[in-house]
N, CA, C and O of each residue as an XYZ file, in Angstrom:
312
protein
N      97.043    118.763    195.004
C      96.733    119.966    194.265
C      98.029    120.725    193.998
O      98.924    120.693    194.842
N      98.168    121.410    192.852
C      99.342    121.527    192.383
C      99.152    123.116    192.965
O      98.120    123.710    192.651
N     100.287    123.874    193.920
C     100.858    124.895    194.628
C     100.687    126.315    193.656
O     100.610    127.472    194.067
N     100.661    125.906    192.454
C     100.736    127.167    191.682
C      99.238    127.259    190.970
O      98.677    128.353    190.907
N      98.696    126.216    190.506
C      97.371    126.181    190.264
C      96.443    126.743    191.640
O      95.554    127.590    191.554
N      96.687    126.356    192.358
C      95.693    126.719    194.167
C      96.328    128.792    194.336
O      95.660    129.792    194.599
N      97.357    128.681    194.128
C      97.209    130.134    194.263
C      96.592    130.914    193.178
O      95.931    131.885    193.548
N      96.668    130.702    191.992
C      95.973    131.408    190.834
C      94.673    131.586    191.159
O      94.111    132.677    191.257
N      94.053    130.214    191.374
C      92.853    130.320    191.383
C      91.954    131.374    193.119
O      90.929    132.052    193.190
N      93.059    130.970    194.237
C      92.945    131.984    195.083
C      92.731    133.510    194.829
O      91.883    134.237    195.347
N      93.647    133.815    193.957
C      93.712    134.940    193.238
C      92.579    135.899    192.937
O      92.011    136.869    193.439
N      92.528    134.790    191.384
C      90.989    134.839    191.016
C      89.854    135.232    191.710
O      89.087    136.144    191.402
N      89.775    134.241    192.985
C      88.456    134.201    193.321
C      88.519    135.588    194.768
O      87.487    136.105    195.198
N      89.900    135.939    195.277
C      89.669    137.361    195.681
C      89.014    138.471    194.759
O      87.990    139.119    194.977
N      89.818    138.519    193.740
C      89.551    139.567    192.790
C      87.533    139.696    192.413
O      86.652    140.556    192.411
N      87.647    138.659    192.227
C      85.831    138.224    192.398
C      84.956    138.901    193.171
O      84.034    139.684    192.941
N      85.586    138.292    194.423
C      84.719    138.788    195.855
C      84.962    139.818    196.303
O      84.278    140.085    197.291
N      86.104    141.019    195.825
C      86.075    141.890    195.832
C      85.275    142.712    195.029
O      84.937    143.760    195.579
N      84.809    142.509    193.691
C      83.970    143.067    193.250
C      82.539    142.662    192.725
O      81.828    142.882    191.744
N      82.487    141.698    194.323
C      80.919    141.097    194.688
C      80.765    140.836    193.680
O      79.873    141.550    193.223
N      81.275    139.920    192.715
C      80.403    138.798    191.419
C      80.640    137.495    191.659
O      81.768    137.028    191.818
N      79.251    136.651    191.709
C      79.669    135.327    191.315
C      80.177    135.009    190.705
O      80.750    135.840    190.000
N      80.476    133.173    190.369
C      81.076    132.672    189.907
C      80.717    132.893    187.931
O      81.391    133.132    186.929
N      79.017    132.587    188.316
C      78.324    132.785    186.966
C      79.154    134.076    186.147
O      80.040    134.178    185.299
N      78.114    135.153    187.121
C      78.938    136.593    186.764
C      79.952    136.483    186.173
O      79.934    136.888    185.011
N      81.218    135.910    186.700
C      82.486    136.267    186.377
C      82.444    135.622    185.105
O      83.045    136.300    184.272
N      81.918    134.468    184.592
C      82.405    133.420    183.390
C      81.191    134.215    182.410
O      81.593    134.320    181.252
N      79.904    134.752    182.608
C      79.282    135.776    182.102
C      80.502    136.646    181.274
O      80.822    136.451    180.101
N      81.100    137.664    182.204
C      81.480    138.636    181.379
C      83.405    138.361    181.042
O      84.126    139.120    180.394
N      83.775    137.189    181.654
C      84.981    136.877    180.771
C      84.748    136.100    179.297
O      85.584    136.166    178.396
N      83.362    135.281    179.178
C      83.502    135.018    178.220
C      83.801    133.158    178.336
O      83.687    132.315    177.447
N      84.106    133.033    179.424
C      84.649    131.899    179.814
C      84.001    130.808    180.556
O      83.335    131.362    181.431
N      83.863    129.532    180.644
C      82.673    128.853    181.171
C      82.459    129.110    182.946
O      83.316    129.517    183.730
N      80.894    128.689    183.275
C      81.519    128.469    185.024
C      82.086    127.601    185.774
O      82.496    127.666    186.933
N      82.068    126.436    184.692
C      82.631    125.051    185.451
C      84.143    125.576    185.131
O      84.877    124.845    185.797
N      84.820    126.378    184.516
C      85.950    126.446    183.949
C      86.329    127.344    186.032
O      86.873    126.962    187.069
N      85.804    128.266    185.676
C      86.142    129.223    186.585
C      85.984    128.525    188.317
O      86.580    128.814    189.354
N      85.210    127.800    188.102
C      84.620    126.922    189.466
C      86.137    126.060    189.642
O      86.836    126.435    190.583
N      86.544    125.186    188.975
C      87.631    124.395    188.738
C      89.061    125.052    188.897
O      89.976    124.519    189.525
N      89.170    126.638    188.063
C      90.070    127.312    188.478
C      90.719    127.628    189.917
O      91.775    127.464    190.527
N      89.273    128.253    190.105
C      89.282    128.778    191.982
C      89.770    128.062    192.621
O      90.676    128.451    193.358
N      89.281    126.396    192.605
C      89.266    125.292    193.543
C      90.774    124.829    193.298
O      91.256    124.218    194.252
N      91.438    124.971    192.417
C      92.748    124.443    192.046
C      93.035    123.009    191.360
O      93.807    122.055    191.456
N      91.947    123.448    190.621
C      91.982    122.332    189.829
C      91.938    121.723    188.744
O      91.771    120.531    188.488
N      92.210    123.229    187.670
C      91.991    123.592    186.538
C      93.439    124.565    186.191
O      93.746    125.240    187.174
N      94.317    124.748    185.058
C      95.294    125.065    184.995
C      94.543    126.132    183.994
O      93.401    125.986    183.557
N      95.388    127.196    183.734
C      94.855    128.734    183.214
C      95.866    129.028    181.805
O      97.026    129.434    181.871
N      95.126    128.722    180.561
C      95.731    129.246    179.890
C      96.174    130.875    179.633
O      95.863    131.790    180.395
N      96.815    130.992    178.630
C      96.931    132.656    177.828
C      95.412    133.132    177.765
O      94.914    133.614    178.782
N      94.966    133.061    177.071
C      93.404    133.528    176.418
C      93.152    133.688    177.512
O      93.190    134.836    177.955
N      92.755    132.447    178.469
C      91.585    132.630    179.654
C      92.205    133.730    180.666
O      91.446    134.545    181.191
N      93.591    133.742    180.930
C      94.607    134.691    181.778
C      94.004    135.989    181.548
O      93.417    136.629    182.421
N      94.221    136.482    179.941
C      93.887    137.319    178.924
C      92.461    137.845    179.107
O      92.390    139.071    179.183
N      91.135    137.061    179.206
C      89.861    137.732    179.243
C      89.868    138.017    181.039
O      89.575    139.040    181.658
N      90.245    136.908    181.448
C      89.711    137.601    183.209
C      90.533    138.416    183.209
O      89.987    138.982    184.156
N      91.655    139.236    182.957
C      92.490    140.172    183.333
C      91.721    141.386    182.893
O      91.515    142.416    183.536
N      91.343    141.081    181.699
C      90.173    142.044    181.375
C      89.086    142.207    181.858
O      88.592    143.321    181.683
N      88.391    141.311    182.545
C      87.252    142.027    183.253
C      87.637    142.397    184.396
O      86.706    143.025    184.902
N      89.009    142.323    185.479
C      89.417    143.367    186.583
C      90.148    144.575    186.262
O      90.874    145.094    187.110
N      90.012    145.065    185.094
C      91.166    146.186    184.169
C      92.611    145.729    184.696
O      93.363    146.572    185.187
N      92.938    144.561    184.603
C      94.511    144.755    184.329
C      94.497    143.761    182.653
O      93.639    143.156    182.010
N      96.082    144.077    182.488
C      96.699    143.906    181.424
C      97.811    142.468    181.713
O      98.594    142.276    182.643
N      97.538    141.740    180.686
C      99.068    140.232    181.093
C     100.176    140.876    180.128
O     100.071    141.209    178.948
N     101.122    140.936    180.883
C     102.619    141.430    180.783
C     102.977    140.085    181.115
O     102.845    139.364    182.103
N     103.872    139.893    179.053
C     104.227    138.351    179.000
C     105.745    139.081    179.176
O     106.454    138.236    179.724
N     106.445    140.185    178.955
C     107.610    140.490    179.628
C     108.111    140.169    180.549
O     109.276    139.819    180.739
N     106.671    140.320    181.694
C     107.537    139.993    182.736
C     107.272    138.803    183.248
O     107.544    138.643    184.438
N     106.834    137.973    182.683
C     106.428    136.493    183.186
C     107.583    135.725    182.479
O     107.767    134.631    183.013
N     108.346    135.958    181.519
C     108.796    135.316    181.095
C     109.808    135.098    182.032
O     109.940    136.080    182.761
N     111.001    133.665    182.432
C     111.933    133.631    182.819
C     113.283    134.403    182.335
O     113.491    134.392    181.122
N     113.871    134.823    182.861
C     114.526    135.554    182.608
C     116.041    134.615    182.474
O     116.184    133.663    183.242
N     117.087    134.933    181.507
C     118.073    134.123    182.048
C     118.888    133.964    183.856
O     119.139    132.945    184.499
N     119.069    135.192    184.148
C     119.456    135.085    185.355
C     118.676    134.232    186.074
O     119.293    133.252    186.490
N     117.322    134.292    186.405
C     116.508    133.686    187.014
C     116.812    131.949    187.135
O     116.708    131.134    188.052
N     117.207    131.884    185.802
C     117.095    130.288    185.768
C     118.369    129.515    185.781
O     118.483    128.310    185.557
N     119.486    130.523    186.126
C     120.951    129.769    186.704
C     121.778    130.246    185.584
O     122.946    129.875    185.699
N     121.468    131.159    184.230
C     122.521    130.670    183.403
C     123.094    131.638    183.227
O     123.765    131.780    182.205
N     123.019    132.427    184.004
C     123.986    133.839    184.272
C     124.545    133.587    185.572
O     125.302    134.409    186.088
């Protein structure tokens, strides 16, 4: 299981159980399937923009591609 997929979906599925919704629930009001979200959680499903984009929206946050982006320093060439 790929290290960065297993934490996302960890993520996810706090944010969830913090605001007591199933799995259904959650793919209900993102818009997004449940096998999608089931697969996410488990780490086994990789997370596009869009899908990033609607679940961020149903916990009120916002994706800040600013700061996701690599930065040059970050990546050796400074």
């Amino acid at each position: 299981m790929d290290q960065t997929k297993s934490s996302i979906g960890d993520h996810f599925k706090s944010l969830r159980k913090a605001r007591g919704l199933t799995q259904r629930e959650l793919a209900l009001q993102s818009g997004l399937s449940f096998s999608f979200i089931n697969q996410l959680e488990r780490g086994k499903q990789s997370v596009r923009l869009d899908a990033l984009m609607r679940l961020a929206a149903v916990f009120g946050y916002e994706v800040s591609l600013v700061k996701a982006l690599p930065t040059a320093k970050s990546q050796g060439l400074v």
